[in-house]
C-alpha positions in Angstrom: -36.1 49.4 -14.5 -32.6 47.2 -14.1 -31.2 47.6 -10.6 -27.0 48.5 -10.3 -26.6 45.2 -8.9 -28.2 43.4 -12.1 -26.5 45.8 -14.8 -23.0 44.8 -13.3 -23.4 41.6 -13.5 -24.3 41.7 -17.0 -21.5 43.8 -17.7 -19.5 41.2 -15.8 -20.8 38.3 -18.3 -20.6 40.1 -21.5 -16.8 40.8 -20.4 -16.2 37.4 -19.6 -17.7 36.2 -22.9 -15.8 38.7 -25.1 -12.5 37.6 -23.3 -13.3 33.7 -23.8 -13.8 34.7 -27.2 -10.7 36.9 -28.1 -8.6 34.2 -26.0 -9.8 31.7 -28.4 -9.5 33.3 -31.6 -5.6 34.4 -30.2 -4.7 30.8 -29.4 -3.2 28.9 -32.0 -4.9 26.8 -34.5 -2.9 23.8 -34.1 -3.0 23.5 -30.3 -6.7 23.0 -30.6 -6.6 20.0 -33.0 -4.3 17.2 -33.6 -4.1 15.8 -30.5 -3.8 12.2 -29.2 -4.7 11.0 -26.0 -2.3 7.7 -24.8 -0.8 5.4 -22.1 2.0 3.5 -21.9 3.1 1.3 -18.9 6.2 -0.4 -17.5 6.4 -3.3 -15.0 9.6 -5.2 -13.0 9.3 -8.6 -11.0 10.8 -8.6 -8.4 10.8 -11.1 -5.0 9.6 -9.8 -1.9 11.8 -8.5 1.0 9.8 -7.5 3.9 8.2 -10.4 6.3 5.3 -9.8 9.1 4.6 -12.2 11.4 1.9 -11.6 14.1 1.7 -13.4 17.0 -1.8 -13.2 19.1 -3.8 -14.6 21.8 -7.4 -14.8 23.4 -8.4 -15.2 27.1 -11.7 -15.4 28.5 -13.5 -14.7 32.0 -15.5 -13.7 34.3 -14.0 -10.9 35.5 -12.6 -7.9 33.2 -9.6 -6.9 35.6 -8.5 -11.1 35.6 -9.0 -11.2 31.8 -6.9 -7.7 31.2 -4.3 -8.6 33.4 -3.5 -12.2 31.6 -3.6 -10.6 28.1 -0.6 -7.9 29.5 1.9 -10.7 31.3 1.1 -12.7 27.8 2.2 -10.2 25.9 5.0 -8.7 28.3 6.5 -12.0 28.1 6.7 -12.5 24.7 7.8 -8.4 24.2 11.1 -9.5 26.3 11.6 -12.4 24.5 11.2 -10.8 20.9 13.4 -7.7 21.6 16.0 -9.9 23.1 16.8 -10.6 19.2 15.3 -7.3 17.6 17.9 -5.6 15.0 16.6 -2.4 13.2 15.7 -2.7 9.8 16.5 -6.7 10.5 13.4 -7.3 12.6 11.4 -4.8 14.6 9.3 -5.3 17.2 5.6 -3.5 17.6 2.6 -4.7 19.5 -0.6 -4.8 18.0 -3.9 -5.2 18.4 -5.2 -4.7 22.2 -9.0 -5.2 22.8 -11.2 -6.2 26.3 -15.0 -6.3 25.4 -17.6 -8.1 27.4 -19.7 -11.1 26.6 -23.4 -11.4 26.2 -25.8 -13.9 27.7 -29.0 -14.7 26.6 -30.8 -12.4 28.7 -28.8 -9.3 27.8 -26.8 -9.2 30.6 -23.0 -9.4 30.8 -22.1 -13.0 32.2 -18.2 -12.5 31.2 -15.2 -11.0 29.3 -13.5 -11.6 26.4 -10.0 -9.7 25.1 -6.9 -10.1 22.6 -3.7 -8.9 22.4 -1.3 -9.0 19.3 2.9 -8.8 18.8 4.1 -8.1 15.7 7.3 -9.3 14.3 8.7 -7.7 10.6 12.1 -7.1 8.8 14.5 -8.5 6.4 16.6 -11.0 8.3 13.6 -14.0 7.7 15.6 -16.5 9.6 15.8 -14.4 12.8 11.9 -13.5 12.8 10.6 -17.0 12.3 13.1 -18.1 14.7 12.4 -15.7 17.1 8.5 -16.3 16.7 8.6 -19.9 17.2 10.6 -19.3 20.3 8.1 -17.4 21.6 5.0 -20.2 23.7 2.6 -17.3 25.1 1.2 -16.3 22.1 0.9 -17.8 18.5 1.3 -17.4 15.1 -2.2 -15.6 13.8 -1.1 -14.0 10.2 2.1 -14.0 7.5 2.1 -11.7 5.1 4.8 -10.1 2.9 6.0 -6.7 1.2 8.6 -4.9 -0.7 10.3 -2.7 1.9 10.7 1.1 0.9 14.5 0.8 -0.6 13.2 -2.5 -3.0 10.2 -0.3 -4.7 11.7 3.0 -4.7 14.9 1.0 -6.8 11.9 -1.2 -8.3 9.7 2.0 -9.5 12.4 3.6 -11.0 13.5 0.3 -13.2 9.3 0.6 -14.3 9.3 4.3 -14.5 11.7 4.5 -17.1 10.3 1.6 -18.7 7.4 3.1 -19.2 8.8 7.3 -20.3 10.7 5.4 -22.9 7.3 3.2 -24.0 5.2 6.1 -24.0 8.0 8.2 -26.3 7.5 5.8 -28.2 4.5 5.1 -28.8 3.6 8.5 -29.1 5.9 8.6 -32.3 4.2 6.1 -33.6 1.1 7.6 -33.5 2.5 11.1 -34.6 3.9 8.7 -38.0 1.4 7.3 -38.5 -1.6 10.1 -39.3 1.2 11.8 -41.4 3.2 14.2 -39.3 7.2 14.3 -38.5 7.1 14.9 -34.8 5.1 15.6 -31.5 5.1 18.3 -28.3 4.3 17.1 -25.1 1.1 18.7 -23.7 0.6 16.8 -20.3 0.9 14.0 -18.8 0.9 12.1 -15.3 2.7 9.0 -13.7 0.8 6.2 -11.1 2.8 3.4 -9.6 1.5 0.0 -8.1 2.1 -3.1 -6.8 0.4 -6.6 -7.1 1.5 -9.0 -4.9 1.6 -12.4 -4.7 -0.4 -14.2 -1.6 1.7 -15.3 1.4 2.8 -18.4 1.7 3.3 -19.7 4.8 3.9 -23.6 5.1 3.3 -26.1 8.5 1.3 -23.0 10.2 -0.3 -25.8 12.6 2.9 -26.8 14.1 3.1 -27.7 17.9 4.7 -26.1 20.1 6.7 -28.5 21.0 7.7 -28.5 17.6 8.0 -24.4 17.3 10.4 -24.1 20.5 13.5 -24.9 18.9 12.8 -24.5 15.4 12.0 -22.0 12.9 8.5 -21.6 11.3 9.0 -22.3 7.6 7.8 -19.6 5.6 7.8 -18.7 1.6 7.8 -15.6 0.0 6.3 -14.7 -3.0 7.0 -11.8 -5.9 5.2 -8.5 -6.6 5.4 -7.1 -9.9 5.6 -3.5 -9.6 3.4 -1.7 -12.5 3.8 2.3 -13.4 1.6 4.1 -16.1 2.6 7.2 -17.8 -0.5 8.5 -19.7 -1.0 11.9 -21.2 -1.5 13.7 -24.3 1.0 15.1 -27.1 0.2 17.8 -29.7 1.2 16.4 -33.4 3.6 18.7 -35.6 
């Protein structure tokens, strides 16, 4: 003898079914044929803006408190320095990396202390960070790297975004022509953006610091093309 609970739920699936099926035979022929599936992308060049430079040292010792406490006037002294020519936007100033761990000995035991502590310089205005970082003599140069900042892709996406509507159009036409029909409906469709940079190129990253005090660190920025895909599906009429 079927329970309540088991005659509902076969109620519940025979409804379901029926509906599936009524939906299906009520939807129109043509939305559930002629259909092509495509992509289309656009892509600008365009040089890189942003510049990072980080600036980093190491101390070791014996004791943790002697080790921490060198790290912090290392890196106090070069945070005066560096906001001393800080501009917004131009070049800000951030500390970095801060780390204190001790330092193994044979036996297992801790026989001493290592840390690192880490500025970091990034903006627009090139010429003012590398200046400013070869000014700085308690920490040196450990990493360039560069970006687009936030202004340069949003004006770069758009330049590929469009490229890439107008592509996609396009092409979807094409296809729509070319199995016979006159025109096309969009059904759906979605839009990713990217960037692919070009390595850093940082030049004379060895310099002395006699050399560094009164000059700039030379530095060369690459380009980043900036790549957006529109890819979808349109209903042929």
């Amino acid at each position: 003898m079927r329970t309540p609970t088991l005659i509902a739920a076969c109620a519940l699936f025979a409804g379901a079914a029926l509906a599936s099926s009524a939906m299906a035979q009520t939807m129109p022929h043509e939305t559930l044929q002629n259909v092509a599936q495509l992509s289309a992308s656009g892509s600008v060049e365009v040089q890189q803006d942003l510049l990072s430079i980080s600036l980093s040292t190491t101390r070791d010792g014996s004791d943790a408190g002697v080790v921490q406490t060198q790290l912090k006037q290392a890196l106090d002294t070069a945070l005066t320095q560096a906001k001393q020519a800080a501009a917004p936007g131009q070049m800000d100033v951030r500390t970095g990396n801060f780390s204190l761990y001790p330092r193994y000995g044979k036996d297992g035991k801790i026989n001493g202390w290592q840390g690192s502590t880490e500025l970091v310089l990034e903006g627009k205005d090139f010429p003012r960070i590398t200046g400013t970082a070869g000014k700085i003599q308690t920490l040196t140069m450990s990493n360039v790297s560069f970006a687009l900042s936030r202004e340069q892709r949003a004006r770069v996406e758009g330049e590929a975004q469009a490229q890439a509507i107008e592509r996609f159009k396009a092409k979807a036409g094409e296809i729509a022509r070319s199995f016979g029909f006159s025109s096309y409906s969009l059904r759906e469709v979605s839009i990713n953006a990217n960037d692919q940079g070009s390595p850093p190129r940082p030049r004379m990253l060895a310099m002395a610091k006699s050399e560094m005090a009164d000059a700039s660190i030379p530095v060369e920025a690459g380009k980043s093309t900036v790549l957006v895909n529109v890819s979808g599906s349109v209903q042929m009429k």
